[in-house]
C-alpha positions as CSV (number, residue, x, y, z in Angstrom):
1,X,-31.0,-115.4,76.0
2,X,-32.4,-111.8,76.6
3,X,-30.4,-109.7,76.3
4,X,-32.5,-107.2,78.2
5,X,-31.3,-108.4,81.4
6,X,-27.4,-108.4,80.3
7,X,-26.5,-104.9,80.8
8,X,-23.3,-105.4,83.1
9,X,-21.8,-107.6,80.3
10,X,-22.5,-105.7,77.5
11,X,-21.1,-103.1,79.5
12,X,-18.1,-105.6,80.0
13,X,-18.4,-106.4,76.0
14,X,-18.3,-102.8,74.7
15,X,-15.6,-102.3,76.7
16,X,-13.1,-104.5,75.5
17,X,-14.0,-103.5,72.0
18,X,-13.1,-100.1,72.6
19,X,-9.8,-101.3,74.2
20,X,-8.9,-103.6,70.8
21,X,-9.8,-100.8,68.8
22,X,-7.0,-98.5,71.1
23,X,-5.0,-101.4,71.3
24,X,-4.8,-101.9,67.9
25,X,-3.9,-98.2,67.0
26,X,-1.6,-98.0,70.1
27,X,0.2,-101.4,69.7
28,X,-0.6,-102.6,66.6
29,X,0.3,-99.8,64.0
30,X,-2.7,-100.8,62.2
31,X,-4.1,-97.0,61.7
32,X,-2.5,-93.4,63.6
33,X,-2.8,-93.1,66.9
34,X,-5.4,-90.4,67.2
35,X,-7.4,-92.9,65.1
36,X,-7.2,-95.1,67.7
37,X,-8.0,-92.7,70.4
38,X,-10.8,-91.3,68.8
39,X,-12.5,-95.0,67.4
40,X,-12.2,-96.6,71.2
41,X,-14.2,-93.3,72.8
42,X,-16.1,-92.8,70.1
43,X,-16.9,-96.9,70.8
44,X,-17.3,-96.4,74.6
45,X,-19.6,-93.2,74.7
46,X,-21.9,-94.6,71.8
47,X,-21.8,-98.0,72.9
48,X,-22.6,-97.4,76.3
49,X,-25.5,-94.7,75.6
50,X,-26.7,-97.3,73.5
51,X,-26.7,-100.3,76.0
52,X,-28.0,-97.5,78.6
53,X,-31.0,-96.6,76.4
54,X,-32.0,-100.2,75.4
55,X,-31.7,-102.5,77.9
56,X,-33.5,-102.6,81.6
57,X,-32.2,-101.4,84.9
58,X,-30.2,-103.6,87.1
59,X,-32.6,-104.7,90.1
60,X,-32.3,-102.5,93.0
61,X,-31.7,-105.0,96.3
């Protein structure tokens, strides 16, 4: 599996990381909130710049 070509579901992946992280702040009590808040953006914008930078461009149709 190349993950080269699986940009929309890393997309999809990082995603719901970020939301267990909030999830976990939010719901969970497992750290303070603005833990939470800050851990699932912090996962989302570094995550997805990440994915962005190293993996291909979906096919243009």
């Amino acid at each position: 599996m190349r993950l080269k070509s699986k940009r929309k579901e890393l997309q999809g992946l990082n995603g719901a990381v970020g939301l267990a992280v909030g999830l976990g702040g939010f719901v969970g009590q497992l750290y303070p909130p603005s833990v939470a808040a800050f851990g699932a953006l912090a996962i989302w914008i570094i995550g997805a710049t990440l994915i962005n930078l190293l993996t291909d461009p979906p096919d243009r149709k």
